[in-house]
N, CA, C and O of each residue as an XYZ file, in Angstrom:
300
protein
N      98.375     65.524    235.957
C      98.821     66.415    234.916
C     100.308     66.712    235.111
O     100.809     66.848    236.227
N     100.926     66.796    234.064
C     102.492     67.131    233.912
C     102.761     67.830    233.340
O     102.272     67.979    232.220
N     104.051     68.913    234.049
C     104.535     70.153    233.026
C     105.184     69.206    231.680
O     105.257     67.998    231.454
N     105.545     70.280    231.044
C     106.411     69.971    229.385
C     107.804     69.240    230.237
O     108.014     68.061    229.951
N     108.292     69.581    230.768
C     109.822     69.124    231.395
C     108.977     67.661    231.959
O     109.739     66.706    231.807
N     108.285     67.437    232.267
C     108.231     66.102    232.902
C     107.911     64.908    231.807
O     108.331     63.767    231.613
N     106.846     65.873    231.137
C     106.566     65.492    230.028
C     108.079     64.405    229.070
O     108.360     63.232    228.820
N     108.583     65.688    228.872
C     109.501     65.457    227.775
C     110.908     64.444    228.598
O     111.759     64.027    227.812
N     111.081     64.123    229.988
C     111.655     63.510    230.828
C     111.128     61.681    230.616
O     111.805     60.725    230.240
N     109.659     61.752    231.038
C     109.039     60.668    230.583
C     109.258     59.727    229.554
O     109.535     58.527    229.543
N     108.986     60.922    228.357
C     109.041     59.994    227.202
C     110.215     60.100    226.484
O     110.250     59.518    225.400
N     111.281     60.778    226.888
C     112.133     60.988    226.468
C     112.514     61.798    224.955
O     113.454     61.633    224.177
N     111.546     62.570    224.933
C     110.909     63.520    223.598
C     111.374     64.972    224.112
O     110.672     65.555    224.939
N     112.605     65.582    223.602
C     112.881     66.947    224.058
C     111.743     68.063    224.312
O     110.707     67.984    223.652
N     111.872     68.870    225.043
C     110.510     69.755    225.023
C     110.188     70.716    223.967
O     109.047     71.106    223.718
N     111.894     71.291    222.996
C     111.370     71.843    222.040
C     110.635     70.771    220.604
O     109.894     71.219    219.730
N     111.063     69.448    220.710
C     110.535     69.056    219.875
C     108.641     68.766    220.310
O     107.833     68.861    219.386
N     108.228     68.488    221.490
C     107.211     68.421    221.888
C     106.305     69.642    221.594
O     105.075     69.599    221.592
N     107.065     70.741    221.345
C     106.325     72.832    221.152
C     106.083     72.179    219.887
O     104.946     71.811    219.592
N     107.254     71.976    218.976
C     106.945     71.706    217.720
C     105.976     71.116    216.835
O     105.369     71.579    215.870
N     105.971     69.862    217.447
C     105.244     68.422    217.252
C     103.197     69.089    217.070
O     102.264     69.112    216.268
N     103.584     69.506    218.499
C     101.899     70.394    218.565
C     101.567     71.522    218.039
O     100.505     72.121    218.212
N     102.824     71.963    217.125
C     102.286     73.454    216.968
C     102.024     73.066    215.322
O     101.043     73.522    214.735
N     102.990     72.193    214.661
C     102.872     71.986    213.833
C     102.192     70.849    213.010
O     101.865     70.905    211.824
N     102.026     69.677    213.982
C     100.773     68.819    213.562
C     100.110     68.707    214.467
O      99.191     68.043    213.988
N      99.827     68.893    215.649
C      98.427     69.233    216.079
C      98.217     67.354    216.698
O      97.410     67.041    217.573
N      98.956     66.566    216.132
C      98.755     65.591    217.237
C      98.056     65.093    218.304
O      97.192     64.222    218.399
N      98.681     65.926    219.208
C      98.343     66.068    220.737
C      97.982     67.467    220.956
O      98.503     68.309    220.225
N      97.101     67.854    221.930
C      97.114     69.124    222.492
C      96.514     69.203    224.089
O      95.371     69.161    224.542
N      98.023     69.356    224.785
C      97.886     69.291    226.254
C      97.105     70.705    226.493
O      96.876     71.670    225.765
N      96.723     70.295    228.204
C      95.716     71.513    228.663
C      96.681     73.052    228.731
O      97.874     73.255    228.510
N      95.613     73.929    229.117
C      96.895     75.150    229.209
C      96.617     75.415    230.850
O      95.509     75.007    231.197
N      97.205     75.860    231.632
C      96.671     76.663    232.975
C      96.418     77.641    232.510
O      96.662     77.913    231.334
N      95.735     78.586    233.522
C      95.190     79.924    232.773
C      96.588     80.760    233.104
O      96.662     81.962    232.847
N      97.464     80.173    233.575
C      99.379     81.001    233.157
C      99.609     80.749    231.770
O     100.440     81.450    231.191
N      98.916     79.733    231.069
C      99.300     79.568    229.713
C     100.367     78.346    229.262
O     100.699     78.009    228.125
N     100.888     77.672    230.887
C     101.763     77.041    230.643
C     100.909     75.421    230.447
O      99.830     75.199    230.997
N     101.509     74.574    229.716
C     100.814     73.445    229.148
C     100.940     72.135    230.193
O     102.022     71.851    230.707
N      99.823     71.437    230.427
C     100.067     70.552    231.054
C      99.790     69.153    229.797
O      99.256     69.174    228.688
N     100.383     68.113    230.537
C     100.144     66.777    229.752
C      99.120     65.795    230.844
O      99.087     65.670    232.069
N      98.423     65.265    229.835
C      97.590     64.040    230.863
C      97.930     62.990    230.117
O      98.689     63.062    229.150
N      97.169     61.550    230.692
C      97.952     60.280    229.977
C      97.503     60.132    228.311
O      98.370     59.694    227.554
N      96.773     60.329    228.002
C      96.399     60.335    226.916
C      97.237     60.929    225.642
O      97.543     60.432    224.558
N      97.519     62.429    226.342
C      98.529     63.319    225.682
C     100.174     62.595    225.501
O     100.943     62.696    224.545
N     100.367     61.765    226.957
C     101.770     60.961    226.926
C     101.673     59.641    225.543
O     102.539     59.336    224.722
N     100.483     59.173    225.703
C     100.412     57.896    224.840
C     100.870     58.651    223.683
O     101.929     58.299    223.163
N     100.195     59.683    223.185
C     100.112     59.819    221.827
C     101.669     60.149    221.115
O     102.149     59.966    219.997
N     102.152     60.719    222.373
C     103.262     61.433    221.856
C     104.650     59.883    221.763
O     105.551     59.698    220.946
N     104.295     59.200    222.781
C     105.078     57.803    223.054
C     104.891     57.340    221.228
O     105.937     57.152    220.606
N     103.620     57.196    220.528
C     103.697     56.571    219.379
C     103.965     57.890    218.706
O     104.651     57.124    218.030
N     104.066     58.679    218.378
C     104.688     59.465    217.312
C     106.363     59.243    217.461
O     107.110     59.202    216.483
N     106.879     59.089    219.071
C     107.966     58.995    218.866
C     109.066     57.796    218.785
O     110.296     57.774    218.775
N     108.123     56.890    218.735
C     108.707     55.539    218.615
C     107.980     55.505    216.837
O     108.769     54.849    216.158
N     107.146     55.847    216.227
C     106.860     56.266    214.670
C     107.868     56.849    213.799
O     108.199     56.378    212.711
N     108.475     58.208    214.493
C     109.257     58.717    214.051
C     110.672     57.754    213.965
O     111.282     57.510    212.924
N     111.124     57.145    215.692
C     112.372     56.296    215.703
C     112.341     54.940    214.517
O     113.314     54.255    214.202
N     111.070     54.824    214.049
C     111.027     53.625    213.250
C     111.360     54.255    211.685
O     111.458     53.573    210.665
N     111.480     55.471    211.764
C     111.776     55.791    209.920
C     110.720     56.757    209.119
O     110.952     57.433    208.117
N     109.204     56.595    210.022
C     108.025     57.620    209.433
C     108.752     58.893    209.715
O     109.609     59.048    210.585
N     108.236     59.929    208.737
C     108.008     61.217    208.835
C     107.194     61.459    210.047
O     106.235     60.765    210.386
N     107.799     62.843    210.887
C     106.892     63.604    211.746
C     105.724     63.585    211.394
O     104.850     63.054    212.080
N     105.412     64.391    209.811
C     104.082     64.383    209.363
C     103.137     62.899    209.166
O     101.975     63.292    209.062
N     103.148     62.130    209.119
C     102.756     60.596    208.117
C     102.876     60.339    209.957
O     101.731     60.153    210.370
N     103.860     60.284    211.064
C     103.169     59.894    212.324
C     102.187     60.688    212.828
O     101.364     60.141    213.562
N     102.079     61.875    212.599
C     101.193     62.222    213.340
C      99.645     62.145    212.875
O      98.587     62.344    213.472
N      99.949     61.795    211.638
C      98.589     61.436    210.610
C      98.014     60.006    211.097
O      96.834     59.662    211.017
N      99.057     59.259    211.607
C      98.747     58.081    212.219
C      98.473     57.972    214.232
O      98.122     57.159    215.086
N      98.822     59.069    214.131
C      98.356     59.100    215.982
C      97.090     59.907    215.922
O      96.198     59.895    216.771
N      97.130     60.791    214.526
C      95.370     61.318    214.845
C      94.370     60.411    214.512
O      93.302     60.537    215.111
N      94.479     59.530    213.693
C      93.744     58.554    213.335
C      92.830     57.875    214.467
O      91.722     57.365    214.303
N      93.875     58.043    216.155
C      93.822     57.065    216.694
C      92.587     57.370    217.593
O      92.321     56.630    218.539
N      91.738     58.607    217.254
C      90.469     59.073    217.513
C      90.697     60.334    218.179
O      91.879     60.620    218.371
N      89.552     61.393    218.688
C      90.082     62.147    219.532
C      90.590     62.546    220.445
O      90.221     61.918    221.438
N      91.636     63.687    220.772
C      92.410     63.469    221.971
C      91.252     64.043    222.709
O      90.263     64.498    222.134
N      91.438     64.000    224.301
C      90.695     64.065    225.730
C      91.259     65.137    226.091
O      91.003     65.630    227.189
């Protein structure tokens, strides 16, 4: 499991856009600790890797993330 900073280090996806991404399409949704702070597992990295290589290709935030939920449920 990975904080948001490692997270967003990884994939190279800023961390406020990563708050965003989940708050507002729901995409991905990493675990919380019971501090509240969010962890990522691999699953959570994949998804966010294709929204943001989706997005770098020209899709809308919205229209990728319609296409990373597609991609069944997250874990």
């Amino acid at each position: 499991m990975l904080t948001i900073g490692q997270a967003a280090r990884i994939t190279g996806v800023p961390t406020h856009t990563l708050r965003a991404w989940e708050r507002r399409y729901g995409a991905f949704q990493p675990t919380r600790t019971p501090g509240g702070y969010r962890t990522y597992d691999d699953d959570s990295l994949m998804r966010i890797r294709a929204m943001r290589d989706l997005v770098a290709g020209g899709m809308s935030a919205s229209d990728a993330a319609g296409v990373v939920s597609a991609l069944g449920p997250a874990t």
